[in-house]
VEXTORTOR-191717 format. One line per 4 residues: their letters; for each residue x, y, z of N, C-alpha, C, CB. Coordinates in steps of 0.2 Angstrom, whole numbers, plus 5000, padded with zeros to 4 digits. Glycine has a CB too. Example, Ala and Ser with C-alpha at 12.3 -4.5 7.8 and 13.67 -1.06 7.14 Angstrom:
<rs>
as) 5066,4972,5039,5062,4978,5039,5066,4984,5039,5057,4978,5045 | 5064,4989,5035,5068,4995,5036,5064,5000,5039,5070,4997,5029
</rs>
This chain:
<rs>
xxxx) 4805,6072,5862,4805,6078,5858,4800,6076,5853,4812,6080,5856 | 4795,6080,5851,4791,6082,5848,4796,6082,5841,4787,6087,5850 | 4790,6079,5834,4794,6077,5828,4792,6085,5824,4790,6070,5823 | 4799,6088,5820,4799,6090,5816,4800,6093,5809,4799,6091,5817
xxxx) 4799,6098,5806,4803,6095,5799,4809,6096,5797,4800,6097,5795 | 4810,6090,5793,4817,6089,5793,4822,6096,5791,4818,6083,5788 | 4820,6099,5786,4824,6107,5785,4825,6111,5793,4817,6114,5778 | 4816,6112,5796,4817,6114,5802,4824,6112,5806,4812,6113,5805
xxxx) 4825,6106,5807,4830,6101,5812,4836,6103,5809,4828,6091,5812 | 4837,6103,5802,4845,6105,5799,4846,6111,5802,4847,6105,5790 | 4841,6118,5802,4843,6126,5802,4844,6123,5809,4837,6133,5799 | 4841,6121,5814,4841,6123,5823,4847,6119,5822,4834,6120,5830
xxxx) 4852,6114,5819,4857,6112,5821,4864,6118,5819,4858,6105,5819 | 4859,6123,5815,4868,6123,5813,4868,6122,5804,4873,6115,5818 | 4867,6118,5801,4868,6116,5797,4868,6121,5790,4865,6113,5798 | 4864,6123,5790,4862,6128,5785,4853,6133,5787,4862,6123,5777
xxxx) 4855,6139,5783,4846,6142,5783,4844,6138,5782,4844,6147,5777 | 4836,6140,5783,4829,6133,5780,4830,6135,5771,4817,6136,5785 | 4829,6140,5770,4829,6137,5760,4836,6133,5758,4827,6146,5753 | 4843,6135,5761,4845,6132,5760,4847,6125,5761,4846,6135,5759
xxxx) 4844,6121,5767,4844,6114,5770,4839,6111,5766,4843,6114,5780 | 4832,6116,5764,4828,6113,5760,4832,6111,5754,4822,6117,5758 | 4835,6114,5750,4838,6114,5744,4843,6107,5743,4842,6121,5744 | 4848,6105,5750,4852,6099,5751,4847,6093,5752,4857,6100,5757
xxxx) 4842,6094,5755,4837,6088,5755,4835,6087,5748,4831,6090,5760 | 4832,6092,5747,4829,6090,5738,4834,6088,5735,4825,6096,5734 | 4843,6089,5736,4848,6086,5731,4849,6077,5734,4857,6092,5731 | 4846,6076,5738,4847,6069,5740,4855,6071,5745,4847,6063,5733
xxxx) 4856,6075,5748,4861,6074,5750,4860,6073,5758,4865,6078,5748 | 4855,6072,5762,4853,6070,5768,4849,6063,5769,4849,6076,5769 | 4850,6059,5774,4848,6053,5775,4843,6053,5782,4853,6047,5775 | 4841,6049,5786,4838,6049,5792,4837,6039,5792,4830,6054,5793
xxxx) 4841,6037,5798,4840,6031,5796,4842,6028,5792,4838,6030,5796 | 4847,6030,5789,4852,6028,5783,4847,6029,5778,4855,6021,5782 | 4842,6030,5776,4837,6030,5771,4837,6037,5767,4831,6028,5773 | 4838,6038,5761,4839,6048,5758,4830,6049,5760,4842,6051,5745
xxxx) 4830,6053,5761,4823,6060,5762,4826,6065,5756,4823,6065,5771 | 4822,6065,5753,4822,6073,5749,4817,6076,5748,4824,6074,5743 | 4812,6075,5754,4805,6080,5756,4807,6085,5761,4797,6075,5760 | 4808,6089,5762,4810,6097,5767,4805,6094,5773,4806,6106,5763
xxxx) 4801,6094,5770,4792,6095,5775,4793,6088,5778,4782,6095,5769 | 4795,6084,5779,4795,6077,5781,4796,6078,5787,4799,6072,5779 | 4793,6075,5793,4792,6076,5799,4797,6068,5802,4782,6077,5801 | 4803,6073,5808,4804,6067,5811,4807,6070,5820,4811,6063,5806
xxxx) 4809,6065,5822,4811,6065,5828,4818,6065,5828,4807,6060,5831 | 4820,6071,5830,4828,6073,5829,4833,6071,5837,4829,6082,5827 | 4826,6068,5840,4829,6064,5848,4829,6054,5846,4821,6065,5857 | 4827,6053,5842,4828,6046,5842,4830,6044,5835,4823,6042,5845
xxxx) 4830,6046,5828,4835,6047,5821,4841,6049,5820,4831,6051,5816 | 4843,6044,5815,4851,6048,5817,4851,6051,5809,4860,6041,5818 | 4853,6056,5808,4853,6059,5801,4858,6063,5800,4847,6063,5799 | 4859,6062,5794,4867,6063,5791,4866,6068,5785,4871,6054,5789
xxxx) 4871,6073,5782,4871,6076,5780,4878,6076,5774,4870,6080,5784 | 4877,6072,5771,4884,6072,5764,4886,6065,5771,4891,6084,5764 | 4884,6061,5773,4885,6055,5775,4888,6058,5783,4890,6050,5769 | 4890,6064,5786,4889,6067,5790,4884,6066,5796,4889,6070,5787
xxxx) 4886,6066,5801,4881,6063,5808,4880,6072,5808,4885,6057,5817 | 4872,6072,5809,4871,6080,5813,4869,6081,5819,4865,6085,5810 | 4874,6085,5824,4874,6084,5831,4867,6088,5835,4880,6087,5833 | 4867,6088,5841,4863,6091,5843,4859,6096,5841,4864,6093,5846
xxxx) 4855,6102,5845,4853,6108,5843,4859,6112,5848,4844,6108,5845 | 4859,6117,5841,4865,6121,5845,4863,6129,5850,4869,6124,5838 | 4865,6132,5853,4864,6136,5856,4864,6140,5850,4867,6138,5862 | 4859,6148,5851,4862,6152,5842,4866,6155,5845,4857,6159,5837
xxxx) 4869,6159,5840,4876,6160,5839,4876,6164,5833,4881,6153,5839 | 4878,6171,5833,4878,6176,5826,4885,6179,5827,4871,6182,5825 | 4889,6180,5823,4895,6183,5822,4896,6190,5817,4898,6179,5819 | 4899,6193,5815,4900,6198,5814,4907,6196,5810,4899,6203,5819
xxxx) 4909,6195,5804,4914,6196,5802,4916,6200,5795,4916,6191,5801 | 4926,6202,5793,4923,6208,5791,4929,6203,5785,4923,6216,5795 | 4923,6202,5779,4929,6195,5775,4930,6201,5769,4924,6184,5771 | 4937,6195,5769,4942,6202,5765,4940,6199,5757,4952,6202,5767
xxxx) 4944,6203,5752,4943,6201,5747,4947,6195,5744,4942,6206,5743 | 4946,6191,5739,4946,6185,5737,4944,6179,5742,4951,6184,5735 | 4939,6180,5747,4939,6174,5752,4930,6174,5748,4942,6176,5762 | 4931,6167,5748,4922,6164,5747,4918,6166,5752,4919,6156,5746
xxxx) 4913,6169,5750,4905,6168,5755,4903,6163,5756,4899,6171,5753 | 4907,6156,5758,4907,6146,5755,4909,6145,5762,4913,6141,5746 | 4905,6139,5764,4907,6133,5768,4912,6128,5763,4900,6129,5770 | 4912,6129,5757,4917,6123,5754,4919,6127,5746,4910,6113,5752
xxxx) 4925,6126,5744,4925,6129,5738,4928,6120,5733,4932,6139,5738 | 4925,6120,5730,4927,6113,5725,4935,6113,5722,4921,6113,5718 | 4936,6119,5722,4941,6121,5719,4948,6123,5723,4939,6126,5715 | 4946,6122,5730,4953,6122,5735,4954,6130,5735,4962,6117,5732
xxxx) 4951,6135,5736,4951,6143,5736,4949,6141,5746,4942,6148,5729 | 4951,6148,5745,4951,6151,5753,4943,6152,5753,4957,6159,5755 | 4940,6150,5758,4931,6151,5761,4934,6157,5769,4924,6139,5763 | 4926,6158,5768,4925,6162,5777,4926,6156,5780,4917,6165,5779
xxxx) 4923,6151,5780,4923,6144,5785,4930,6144,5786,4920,6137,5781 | 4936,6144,5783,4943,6144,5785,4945,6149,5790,4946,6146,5779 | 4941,6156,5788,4943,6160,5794,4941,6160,5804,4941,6165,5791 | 4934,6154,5802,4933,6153,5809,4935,6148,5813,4928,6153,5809
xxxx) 4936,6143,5807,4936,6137,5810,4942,6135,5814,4934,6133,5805 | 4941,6133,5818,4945,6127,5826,4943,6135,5830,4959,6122,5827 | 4942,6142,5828,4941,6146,5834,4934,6146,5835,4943,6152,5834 | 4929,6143,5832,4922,6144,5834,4919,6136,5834,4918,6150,5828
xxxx) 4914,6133,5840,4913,6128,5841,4907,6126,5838,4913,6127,5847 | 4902,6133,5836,4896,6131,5832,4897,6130,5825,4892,6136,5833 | 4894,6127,5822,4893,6128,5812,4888,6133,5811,4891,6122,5807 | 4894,6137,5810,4890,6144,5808,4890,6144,5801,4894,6151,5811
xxxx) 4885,6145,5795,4886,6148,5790,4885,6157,5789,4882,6145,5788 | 4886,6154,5780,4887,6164,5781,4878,6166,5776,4898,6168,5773 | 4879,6172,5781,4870,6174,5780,4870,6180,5774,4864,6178,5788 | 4867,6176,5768,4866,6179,5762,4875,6179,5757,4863,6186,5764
xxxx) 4876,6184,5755,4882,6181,5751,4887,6188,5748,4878,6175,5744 | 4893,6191,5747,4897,6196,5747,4902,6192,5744,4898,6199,5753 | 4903,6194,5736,4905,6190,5731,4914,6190,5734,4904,6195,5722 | 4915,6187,5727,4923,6185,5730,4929,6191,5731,4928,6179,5724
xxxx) 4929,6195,5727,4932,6198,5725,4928,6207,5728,4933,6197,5718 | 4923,6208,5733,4920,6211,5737,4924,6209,5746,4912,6210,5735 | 4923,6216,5748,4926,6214,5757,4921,6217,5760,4932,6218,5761 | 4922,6215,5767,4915,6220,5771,4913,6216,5777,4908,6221,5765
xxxx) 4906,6219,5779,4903,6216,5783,4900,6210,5782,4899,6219,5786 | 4901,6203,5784,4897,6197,5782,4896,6194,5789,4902,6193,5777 | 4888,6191,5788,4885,6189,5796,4888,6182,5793,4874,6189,5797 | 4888,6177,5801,4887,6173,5798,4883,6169,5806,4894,6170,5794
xxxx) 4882,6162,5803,4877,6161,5811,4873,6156,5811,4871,6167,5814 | 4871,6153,5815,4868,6145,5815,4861,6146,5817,4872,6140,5821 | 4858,6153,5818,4851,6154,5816,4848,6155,5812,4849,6157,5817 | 4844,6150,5810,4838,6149,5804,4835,6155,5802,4831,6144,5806
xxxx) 4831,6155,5809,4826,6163,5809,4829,6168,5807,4824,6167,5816 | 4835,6169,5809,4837,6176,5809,4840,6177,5801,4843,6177,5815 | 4843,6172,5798,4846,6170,5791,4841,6173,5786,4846,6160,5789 | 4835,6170,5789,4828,6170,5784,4825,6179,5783,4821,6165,5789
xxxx) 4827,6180,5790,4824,6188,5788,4830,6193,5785,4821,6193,5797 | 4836,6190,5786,4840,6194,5784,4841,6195,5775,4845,6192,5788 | 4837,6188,5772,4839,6187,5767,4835,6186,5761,4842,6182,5768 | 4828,6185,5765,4821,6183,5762,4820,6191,5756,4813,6182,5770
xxxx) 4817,6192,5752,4818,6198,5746,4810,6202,5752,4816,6195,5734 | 4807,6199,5753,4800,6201,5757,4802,6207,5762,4798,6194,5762 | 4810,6208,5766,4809,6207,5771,4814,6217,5770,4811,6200,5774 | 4817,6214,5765,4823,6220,5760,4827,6224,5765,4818,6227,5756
xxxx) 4831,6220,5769,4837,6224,5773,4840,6229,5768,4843,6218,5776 | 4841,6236,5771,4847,6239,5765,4852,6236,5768,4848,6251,5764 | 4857,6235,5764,4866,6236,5762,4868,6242,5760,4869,6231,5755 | 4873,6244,5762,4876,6249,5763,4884,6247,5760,4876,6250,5770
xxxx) 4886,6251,5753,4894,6248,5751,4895,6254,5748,4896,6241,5746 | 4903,6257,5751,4907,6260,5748,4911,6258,5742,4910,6261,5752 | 4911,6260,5737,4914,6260,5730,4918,6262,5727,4911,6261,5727 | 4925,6260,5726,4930,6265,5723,4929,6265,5715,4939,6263,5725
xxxx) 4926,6268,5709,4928,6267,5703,4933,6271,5699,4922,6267,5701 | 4934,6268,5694,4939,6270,5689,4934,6275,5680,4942,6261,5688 | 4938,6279,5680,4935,6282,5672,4931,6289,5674,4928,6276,5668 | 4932,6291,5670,4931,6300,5670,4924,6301,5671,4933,6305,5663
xxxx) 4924,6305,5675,4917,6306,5680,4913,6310,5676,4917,6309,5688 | 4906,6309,5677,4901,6316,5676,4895,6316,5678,4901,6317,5669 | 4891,6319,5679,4884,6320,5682,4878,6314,5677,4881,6330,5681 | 4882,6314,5671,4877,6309,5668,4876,6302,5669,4877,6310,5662
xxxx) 4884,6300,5672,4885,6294,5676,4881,6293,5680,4889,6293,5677 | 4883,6297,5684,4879,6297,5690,4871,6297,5689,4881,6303,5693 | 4869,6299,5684,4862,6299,5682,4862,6291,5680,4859,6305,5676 | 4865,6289,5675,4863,6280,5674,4865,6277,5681,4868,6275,5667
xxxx) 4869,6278,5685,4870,6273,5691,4862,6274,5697,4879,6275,5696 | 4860,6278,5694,4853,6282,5701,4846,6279,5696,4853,6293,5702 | 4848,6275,5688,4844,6274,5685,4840,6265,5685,4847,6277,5678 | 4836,6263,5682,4834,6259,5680,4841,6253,5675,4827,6262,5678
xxxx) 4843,6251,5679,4850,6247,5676,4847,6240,5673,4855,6245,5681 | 4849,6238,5667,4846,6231,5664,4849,6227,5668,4848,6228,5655 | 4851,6220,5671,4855,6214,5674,4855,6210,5665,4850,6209,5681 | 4861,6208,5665,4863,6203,5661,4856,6197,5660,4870,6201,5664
xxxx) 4852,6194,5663,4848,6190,5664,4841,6192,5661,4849,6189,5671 | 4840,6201,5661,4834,6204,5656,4832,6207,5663,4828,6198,5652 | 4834,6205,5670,4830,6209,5675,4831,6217,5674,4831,6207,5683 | 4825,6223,5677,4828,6229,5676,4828,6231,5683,4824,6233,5669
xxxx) 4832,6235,5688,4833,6234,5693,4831,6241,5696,4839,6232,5694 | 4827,6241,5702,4824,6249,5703,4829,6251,5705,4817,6250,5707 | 4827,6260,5704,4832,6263,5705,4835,6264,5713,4830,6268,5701 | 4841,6267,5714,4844,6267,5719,4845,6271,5724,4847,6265,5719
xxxx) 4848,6272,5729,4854,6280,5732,4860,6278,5731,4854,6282,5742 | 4864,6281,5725,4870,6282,5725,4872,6290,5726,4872,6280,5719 | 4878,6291,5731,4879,6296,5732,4888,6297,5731,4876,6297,5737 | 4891,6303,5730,4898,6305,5727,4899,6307,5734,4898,6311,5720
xxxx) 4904,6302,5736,4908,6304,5742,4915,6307,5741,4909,6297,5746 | 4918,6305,5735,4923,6308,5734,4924,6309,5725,4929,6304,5738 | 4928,6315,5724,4931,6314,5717,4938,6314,5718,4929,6320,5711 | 4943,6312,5715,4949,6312,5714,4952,6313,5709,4950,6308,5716
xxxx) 4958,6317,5707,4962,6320,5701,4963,6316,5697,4966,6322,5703 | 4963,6307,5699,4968,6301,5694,4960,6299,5692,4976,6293,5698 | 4955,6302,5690,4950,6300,5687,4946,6295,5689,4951,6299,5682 | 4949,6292,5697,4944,6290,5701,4939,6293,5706,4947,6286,5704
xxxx) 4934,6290,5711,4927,6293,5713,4927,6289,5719,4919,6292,5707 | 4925,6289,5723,4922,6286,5730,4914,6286,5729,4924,6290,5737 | 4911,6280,5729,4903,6280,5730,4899,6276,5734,4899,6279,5725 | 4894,6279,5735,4892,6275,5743,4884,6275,5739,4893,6280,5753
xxxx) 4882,6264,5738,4878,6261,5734,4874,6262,5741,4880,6253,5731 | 4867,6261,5742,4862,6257,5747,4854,6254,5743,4859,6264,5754 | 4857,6247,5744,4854,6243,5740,4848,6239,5745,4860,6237,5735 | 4844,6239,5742,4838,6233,5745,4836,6227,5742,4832,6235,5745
xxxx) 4838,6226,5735,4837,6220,5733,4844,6217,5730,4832,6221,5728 | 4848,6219,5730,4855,6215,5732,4856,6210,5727,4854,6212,5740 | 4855,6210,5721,4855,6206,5716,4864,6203,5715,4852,6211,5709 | 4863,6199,5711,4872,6195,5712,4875,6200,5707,4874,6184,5708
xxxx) 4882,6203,5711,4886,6208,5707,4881,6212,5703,4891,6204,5703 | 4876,6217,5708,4872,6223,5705,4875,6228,5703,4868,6225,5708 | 4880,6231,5710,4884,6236,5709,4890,6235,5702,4886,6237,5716 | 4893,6229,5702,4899,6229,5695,4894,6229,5689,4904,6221,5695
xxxx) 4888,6227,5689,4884,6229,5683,4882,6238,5682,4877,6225,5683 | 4879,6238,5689,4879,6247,5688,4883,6250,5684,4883,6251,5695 | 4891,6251,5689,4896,6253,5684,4898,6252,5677,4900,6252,5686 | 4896,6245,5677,4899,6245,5668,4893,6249,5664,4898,6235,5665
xxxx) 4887,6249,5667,4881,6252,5664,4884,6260,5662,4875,6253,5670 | 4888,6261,5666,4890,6268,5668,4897,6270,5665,4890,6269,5675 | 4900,6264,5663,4906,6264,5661,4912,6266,5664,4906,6266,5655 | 4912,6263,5670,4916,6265,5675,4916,6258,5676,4913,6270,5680
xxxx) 4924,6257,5681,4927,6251,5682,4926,6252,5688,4933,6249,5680 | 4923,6246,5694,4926,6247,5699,4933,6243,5703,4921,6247,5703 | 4935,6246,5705,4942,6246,5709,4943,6240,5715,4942,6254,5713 | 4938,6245,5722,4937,6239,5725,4929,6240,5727,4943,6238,5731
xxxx) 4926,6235,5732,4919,6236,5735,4922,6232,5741,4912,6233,5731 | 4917,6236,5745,4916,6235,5753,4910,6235,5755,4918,6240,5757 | 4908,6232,5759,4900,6232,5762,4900,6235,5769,4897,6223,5762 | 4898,6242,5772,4900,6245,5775,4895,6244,5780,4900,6250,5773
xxxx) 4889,6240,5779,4883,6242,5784,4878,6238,5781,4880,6251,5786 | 4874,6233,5786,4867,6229,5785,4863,6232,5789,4867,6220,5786 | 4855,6234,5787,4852,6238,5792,4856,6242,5795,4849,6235,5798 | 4855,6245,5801,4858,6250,5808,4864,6248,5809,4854,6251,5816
xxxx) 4867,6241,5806,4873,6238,5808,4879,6239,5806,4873,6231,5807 | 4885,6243,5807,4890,6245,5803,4894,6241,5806,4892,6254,5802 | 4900,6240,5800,4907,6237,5800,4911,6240,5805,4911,6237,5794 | 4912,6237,5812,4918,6243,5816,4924,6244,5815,4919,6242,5822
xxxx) 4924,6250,5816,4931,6254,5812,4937,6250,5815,4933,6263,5814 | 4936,6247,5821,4942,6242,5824,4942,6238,5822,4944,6241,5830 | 4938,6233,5817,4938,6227,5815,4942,6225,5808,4932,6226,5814 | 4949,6223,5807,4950,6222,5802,4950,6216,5798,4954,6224,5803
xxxx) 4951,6216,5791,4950,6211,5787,4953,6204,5791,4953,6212,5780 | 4948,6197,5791,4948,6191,5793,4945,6191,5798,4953,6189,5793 | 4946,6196,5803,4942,6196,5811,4935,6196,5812,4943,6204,5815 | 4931,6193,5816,4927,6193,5817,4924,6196,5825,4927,6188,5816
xxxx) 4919,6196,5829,4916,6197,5836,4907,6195,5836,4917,6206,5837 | 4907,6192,5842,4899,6193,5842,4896,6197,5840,4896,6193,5847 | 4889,6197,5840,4884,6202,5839,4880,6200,5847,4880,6201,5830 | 4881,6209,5849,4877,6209,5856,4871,6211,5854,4879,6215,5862
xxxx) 4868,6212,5860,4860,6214,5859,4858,6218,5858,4856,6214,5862 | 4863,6224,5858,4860,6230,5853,4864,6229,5846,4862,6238,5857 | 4867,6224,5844,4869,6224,5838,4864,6221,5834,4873,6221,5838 | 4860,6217,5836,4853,6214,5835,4847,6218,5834,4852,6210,5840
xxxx) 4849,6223,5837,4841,6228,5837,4845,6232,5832,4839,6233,5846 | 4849,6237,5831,4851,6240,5826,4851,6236,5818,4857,6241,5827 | 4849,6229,5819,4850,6224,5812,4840,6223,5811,4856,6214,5815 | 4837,6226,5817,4829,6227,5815,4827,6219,5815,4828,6231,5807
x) 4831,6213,5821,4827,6207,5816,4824,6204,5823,4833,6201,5811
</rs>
């Protein structure tokens, strides 16, 4: 087998996306020959080096393998939580033979559709800002509604960090009497916890979130929290990748 680079060889095993296998290389947490590499670009031969991951042997090249799961709220978007917390990796594991990670990320306390999958490529288009898949999430908030909120949530929102975030489609799926609302976000840049900034913007509390739909790909209505299913080939063509 022809030598390649070492990020490439982690993402075709399984291991992680390429920026994020780059990321473990450059922390020194990968060897080849018992010796740390922390060049990404380092060219090798993944038929005759043995290379280890967190001191970990990394096995073959895996067939791909993408999932569809629908993770509930308080469960990490983590292969490992430091702190003994329930991860997605819990929910699959002894039933799925590949090391699947989870592609891109759906905070702790969010539920919904979450990919997860041992394809590099596919990781990368889904996740890369270049590429701008919409997300699709249903919103229950809390606090008394009015058209002007609705005008700051459809506005140019600061991020705590100083970014200012372009504006969005929000839409009023429901009002309800106890001064809650139903709203349906469709984000493309998918900033960490954008929608709980929204609302605070807006001075609204939200309740819960759900991630309803990545591209053409919706959560199926028979899928309940923890469950998972392949993704077929027209699940793949609806996801545009």
């Amino acid at each position: 087998m022809a030598e390649e680079r070492l990020q490439n060889i982690l993402s075709h095993a399984g291991v992680a996306a390429r920026r994020r296998a780059a990321d473990m290389i450059a922390a020194g947490r990968v060897t080849v020959d018992g010796l740390v590499v922390d060049r990404p670009c380092e060219r090798v031969d993944p038929a005759q080096a043995r290379i280890c991951v967190d001191g970990e042997p990394v096995g073959a090249r895996e067939a791909k393998r993408t999932v569809m799961l629908y993770k509930p709220a308080g469960v990490l978007s983590s292969m490992h939580d430091p702190f003994g917390g329930r991860t997605v990796a819990d929910l699959v594991r002894g039933r799925i033979a590949e090391r699947l990670v989870p592609v891109g990320r759906l905070d702790k306390d969010s539920e919904g559709l979450l990919l997860m999958s041992n394809d590099g490529d596919l990781a990368l288009k889904l996740t890369h800002p270049r590429f701008a898949h919409e997300k699709t999430y249903v919103v229950k908030v809390a606090g008394r509604w009015s058209e002007e909120k609705l005008g700051v949530l459809r506005g140019r929102v600061r991020m705590p960090d100083g970014y200012e975030i372009r504006p969005v489609p929000v839409t009023v799926l429901r009002t309800m009497s106890d001064n809650t609302a139903l709203l349906e976000f469709r984000l493309r840049e998918g900033r960490k916890r954008q929608i709980r900034y929204m609302c605070s913007a807006a001075h609204l509390a939200v309740v819960s979130l759900k991630r309803v739909a990545i591209g053409g790909l919706k959560l199926p209505a028979d899928l309940r929290p923890g469950e998972w299913r392949d993704l077929s080939a027209g699940d793949l063509r609806r996801l545009g990748v």
